[in-house]
C-alpha positions as CSV (number, residue, x, y, z in Angstrom):
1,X,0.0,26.8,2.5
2,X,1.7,23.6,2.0
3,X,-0.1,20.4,0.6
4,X,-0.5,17.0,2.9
5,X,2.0,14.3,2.3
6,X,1.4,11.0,1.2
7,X,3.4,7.8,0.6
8,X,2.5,4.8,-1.7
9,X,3.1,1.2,-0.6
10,X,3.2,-1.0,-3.4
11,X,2.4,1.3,-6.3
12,X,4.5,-0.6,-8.4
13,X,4.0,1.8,-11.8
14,X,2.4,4.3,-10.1
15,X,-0.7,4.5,-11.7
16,X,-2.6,5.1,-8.4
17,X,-0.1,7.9,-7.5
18,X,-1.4,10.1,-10.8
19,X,-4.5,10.4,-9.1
20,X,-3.0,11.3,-5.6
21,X,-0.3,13.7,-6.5
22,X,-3.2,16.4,-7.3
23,X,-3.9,16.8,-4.0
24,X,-0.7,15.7,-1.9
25,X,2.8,15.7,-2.1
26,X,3.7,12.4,-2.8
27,X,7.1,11.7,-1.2
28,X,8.3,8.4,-1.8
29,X,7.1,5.0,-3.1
30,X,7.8,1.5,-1.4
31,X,8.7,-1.5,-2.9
32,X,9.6,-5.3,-2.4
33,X,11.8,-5.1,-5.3
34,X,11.7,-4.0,-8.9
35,X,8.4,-4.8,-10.1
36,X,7.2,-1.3,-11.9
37,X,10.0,0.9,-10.5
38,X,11.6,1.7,-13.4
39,X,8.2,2.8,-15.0
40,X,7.6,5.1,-11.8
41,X,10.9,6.6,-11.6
42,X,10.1,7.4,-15.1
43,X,6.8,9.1,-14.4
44,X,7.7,10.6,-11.4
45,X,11.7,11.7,-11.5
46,X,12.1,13.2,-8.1
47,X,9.9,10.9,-6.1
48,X,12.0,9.0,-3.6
49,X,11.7,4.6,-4.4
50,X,12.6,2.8,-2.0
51,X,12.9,-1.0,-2.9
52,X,13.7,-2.7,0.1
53,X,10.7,-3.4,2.8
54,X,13.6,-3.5,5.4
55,X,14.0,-0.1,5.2
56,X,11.1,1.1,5.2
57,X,10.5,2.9,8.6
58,X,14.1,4.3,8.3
59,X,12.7,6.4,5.1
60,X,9.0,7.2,6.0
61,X,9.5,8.6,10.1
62,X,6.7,8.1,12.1
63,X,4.3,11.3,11.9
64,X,5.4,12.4,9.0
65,X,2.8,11.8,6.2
66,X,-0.7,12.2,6.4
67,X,-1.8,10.0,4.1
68,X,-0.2,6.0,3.3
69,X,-1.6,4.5,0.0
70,X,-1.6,1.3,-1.9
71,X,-2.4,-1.5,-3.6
72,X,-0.5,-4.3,-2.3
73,X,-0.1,-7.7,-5.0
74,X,-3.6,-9.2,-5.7
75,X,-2.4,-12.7,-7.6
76,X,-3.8,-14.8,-5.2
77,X,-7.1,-13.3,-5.0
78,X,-7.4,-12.9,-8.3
79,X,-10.1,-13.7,-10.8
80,X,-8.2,-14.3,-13.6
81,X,-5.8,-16.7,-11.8
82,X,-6.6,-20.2,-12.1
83,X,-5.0,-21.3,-8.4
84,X,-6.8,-18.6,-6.8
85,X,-6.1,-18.9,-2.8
86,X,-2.8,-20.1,-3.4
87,X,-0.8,-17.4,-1.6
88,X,2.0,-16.1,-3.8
89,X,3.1,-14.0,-1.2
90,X,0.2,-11.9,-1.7
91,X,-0.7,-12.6,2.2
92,X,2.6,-11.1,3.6
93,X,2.3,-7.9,1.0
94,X,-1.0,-7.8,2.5
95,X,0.3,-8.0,6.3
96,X,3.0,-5.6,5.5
97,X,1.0,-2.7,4.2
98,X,-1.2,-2.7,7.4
99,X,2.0,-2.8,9.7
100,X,3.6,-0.3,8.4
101,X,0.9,1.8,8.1
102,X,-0.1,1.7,11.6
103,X,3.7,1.8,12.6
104,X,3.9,5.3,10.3
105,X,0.0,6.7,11.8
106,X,-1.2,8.6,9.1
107,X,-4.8,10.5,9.4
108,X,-5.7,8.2,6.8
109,X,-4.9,4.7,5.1
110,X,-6.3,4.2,1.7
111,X,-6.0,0.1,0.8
112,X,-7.0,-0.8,-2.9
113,X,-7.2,-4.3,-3.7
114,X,-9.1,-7.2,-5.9
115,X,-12.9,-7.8,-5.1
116,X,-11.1,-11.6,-4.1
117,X,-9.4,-10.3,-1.3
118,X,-13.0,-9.7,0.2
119,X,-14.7,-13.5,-1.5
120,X,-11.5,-15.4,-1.5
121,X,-9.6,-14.1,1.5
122,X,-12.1,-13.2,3.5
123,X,-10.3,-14.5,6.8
124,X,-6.8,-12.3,6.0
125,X,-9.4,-9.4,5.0
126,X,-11.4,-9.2,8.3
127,X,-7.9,-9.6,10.0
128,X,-6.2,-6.5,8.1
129,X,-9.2,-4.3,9.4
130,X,-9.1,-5.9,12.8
131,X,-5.2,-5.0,12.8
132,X,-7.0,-1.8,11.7
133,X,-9.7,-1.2,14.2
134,X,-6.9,-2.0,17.4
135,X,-4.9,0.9,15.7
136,X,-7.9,3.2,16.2
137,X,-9.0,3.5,12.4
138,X,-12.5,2.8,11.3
139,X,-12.2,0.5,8.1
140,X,-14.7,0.2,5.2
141,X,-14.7,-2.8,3.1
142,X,-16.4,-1.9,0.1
């Protein structure tokens, strides 16, 4: 019996796909860059990275994982950040997770993030899970 498959959207390291890879085959990672990809390819030899955002869909098709995964950056949420709010791109990171997501229609998202994002960004929180909820998933905030 095979295992479900899962891809990790900003995993950076990969820390959170330790956990994940006991019970699914992890397929690829996907990046905005380099941050942490050398680490993961290090960890994780034969998993896929994929480093542009642009390309994306081409390298996840849509039905083909049963589980998408992430933590997308937290900077401007933050605790230990003096100028918490200020965006540092956090907000589109955010945005993109949830798009793609929905554009790949997994069974399941899982979204891991600072407590900030649910205090300080409140407003791009409730819109993610609204974004959510029209895609037919149930969110939890917890």
């Amino acid at each position: 019996m095979s295992r479900p498959v899962a891809v990790g959207v900003y995993v950076f390291a990969g820390h959170f796909t330790v956990g994940v890879s006991h019970h699914f085959d992890v397929v690829a990672h996907l990046e905005d860059g380099e941050f942490g990809t050398a680490t993961a390819a290090l960890n994780f030899p034969h998993l896929f990275i994929e480093k542009d955002p642009t390309l994306w869909k081409a390298t996840v098709p849509e039905d083909s994982v049963d589980l998408i995964y992430g933590n997308p950056p937290c900077s401007g949420f933050s605790p230990v950040n003096a100028q918490r709010g200020v965006d540092y791109g956090a907000n589109v990171c955010q945005a993109r997770f949830v798009e793609f997501a929905i554009s790949r229609q997994p069974q399941v998202l899982v979204y891991e993030n600072v407590r900030g994002l649910i205090t300080i960004g409140s407003s791009l929180m409730m819109e993610l899970a609204g974004m959510m909820s029209a895609a037919g998933y149930k969110p939890h905030v917890v």
